[in-house]
N, C-alpha and C positions, 0 to 999 in steps of 0.2 A: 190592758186598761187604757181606755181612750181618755180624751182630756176635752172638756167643754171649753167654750169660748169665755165663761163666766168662772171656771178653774183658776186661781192662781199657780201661774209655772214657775219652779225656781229655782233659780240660775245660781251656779255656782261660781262666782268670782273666786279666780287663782292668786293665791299670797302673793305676797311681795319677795318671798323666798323663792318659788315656780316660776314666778316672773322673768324673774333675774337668771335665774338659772337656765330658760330660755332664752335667755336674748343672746345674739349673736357676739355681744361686745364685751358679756362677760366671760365669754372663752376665749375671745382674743387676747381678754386681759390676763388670762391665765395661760396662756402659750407664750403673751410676754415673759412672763413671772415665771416659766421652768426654762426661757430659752436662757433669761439672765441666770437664773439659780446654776443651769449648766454649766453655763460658758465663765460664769469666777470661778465654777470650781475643776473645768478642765483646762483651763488658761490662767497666768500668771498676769497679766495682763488687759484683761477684759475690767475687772473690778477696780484699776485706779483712778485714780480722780482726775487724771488728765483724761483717759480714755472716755471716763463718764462725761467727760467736761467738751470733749471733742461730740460723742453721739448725742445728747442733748441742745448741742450749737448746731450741729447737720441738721438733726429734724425739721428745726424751725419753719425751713423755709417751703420744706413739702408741707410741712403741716398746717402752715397758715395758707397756701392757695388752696388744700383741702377742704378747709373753712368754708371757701367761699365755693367751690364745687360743690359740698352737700348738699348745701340748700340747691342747686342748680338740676344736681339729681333726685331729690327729695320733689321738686317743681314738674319731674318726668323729663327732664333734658338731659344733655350733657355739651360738654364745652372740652373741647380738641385743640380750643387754642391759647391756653393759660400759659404753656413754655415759651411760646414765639412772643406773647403778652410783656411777659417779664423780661424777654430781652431787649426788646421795645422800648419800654419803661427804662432799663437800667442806661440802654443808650441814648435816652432823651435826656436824662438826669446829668447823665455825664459828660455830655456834649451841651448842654447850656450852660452846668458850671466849669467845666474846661475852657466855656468862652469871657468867663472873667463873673457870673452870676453868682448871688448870695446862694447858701444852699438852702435859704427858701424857696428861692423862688425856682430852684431845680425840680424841688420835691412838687411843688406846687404844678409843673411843667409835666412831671412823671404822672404824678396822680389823675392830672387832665386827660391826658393818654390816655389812661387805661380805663377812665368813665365816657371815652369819650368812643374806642374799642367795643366797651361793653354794651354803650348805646346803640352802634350801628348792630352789631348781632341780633339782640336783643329787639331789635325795630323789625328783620328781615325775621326773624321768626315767628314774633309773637304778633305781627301788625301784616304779614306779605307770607305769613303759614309756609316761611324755608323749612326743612328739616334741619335740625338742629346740629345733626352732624355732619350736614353739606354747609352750612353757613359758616361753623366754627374751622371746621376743615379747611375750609378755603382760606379762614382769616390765622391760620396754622403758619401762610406761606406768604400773606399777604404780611402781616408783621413783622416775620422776620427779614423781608426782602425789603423792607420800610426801615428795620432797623440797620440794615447796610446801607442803603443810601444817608440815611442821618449822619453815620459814621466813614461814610466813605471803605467799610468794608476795614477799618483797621482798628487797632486795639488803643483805648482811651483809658489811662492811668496817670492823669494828673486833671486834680478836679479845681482850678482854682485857687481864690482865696484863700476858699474853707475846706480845703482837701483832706486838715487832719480834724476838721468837725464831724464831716460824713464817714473817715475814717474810724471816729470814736462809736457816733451812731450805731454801724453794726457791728463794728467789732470789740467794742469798750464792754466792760462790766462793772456797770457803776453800783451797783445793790447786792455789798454781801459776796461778791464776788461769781453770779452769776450773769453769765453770756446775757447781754441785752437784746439780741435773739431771741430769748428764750420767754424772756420779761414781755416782750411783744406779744408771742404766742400766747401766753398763758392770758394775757389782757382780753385776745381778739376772739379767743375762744368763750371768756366768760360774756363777752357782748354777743356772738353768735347764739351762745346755749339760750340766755337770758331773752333772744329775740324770735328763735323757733320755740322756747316754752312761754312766755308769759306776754307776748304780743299777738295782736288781732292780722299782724301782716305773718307772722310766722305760723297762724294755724288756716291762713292762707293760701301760703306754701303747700301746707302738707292738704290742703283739699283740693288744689290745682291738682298736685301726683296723684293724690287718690283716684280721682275722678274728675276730670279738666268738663266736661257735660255737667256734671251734675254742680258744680262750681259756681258755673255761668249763671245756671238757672238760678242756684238762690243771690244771686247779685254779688257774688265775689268780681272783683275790677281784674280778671284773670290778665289780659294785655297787658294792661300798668306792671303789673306783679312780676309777670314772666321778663319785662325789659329791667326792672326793679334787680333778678336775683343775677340775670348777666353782668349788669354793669358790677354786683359786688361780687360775682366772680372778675371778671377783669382786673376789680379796684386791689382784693388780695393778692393779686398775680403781681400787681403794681408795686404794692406794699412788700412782698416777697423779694423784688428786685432790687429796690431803693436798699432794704438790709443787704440783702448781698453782696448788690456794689463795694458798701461800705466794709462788710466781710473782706472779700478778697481784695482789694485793692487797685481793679481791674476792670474791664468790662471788652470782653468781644463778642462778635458776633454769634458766636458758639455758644453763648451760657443758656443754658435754660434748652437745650436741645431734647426733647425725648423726656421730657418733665412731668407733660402731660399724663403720659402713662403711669409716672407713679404716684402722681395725684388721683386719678381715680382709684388706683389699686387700693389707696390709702383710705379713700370713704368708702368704698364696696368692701374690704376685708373690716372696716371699721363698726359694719352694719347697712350702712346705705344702701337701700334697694334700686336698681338701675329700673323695673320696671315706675319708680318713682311712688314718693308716699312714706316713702320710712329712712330713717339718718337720726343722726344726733353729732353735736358738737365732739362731743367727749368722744367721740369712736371714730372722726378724724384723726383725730389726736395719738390713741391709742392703733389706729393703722397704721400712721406714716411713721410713729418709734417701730411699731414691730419690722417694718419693712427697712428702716436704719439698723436695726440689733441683726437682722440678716445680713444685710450687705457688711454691716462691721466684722460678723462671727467666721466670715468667709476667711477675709486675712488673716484673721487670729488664728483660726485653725487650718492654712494653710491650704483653703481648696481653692480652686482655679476662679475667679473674679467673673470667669465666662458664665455661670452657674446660676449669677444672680437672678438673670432673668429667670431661667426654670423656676427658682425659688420663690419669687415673687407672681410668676403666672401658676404657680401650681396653689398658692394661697387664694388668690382669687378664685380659682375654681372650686376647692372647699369651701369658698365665704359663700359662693352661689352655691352650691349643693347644700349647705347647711340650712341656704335661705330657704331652699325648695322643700326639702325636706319638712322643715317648719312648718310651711304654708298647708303642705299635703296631712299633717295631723292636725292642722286647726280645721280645715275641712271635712274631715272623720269627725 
């Protein structure tokens, strides 16, 4: 039976139960959900409230530069230099109020950083067409070797004045007794989700990934955009810093080493498609816990700390194979 031009065709739109069932982020949330159910009931130890209290305070700070990678990935980029970022940030913060400054105007000093980081990237690719992973790559080594000269290459743990303010900062839990870490995340993610769904810049984003050509033409401001989603990766990286300063009490050259990678693993296991065009807040979020409940489950249950990475590059592979998979029956 053929079908005329003048034929109505009709399309079957898939529940919101098929939906879901397909998407990549409700399996992750269910591999959460049996790795915890396991791991209280094979361990004595997994299920307390300290422990819970420890894995929910780690995540934070993968999960909030997460944030700001999705949309980076979601834009069709990516950004290689959010760990050297954050240690950047942490050591400008801490080496302005170590010089006697309020911890305003530290934070204020950090966060200029790392919009100021995200601009320059962000300019070289999106205005002088760098490739995204030669520009950020290079600023991988440039920052960090920026953050030694600031610090002279040594370790800075006394912040001033206000040393038990910034202290409080990350490591206080003022609300109920949960980590102010976490209060952050859950804040940054509801302004992320709220700005890739119901804003005219965040369905921006996802038409740059889609199709950066087809963008152009209907008059999306792609250039603005693309230096727009660097600087708020930079600015999370920032943000990620400034709490962790305050977390450990400390800042060297070393923090934020090798970060990078589990920020991405975190939005690509989350859902994020690295060819760009698909993310969501909520599946940062749910990547970088699941990649926390791994590396926690390792010591509980006693296997060698060397493993992690297998474990976490063998999840990324399934999160692309899942993706492919997907793609090759929406095609059919």
């Amino acid at each position: 039976m053929a079908f005329t031009l003048e034929q109505p065709v009709e399309h079957k739109h898939p529940s919101w139960l098929s939906s879901m069932v397909a998407s990549q982020t409700f399996w992750v949330v269910v591999a959460l959900l049996a790795a915890c159910l396991y791991l209280s009931l094979a361990t004595d130890s997994f299920a307390t409230s300290r422990n819970l209290y420890n894995i929910s305070r780690n995540v934070t700070f993968t999960a909030i530069i997460a944030l700001g990678m999705t949309l980076v990935i979601i834009s069709g980029g990516i950004d290689l230099s959010v760990g050297s970022v954050l240690c950047l940030c942490s050591m400008v913060l801490a080496v302005v109020m170590h010089a006697g400054y309020s911890i305003e105007i530290g934070i204020a000093a950090a966060i200029g950083t790392a919009l100021l980081v995200g601009a320059f990237n962000g300019i070289l690719i999106a205005y002088l067409d760098f490739p995204p992973f030669v520009v950020t790559l290079g600023m991988l080594s440039l920052a960090r070797s920026l953050a030694m000269v600031v610090s002279n290459n040594t370790v800075v743990f006394e912040f001033g004045p206000d040393h038990d303010q910034l202290l409080a900062l990350g490591g206080g839990a003022f609300f109920f007794g949960i980590a102010n870490p976490v209060i952050y995340m859950v804040v940054l993610a509801l302004i992320t989700g709220f700005i890739l769904r119901w804003t005219r810049f965040g369905r921006h984003v996802f038409a740059i990934g889609g199709n950066e050509h087809a963008a152009t033409l209907t008059g999306v401001p792609v250039r603005p955009i693309k230096v727009a989603v660097y600087m708020i990766s930079a600015l999370t990286a920032g943000i990620a810093g400034i709490i962790q300063t305050g977390w450990l009490g400390a800042v060297t050259t070393n923090i934020g080493a090798g970060m990078e990678l589990q920020v991405i693993a975190a939005a690509v296991i989350g859902g994020a498609n690295l060819a760009g065009g698909v993310g969501t807040a909520f599946g940062a979020l749910v990547g970088a816990a699941l990649i926390e409940v791994i590396r926690n489950s390792l010591g509980l249950l006693g296997i060698n700390a060397f493993w992690q990475g297998a474990f976490i590059g063998g999840a990324i592979i399934l999160a692309v194979l899942f993706d492919r998979i997907r793609n090759l029956r929406l095609r059919e």
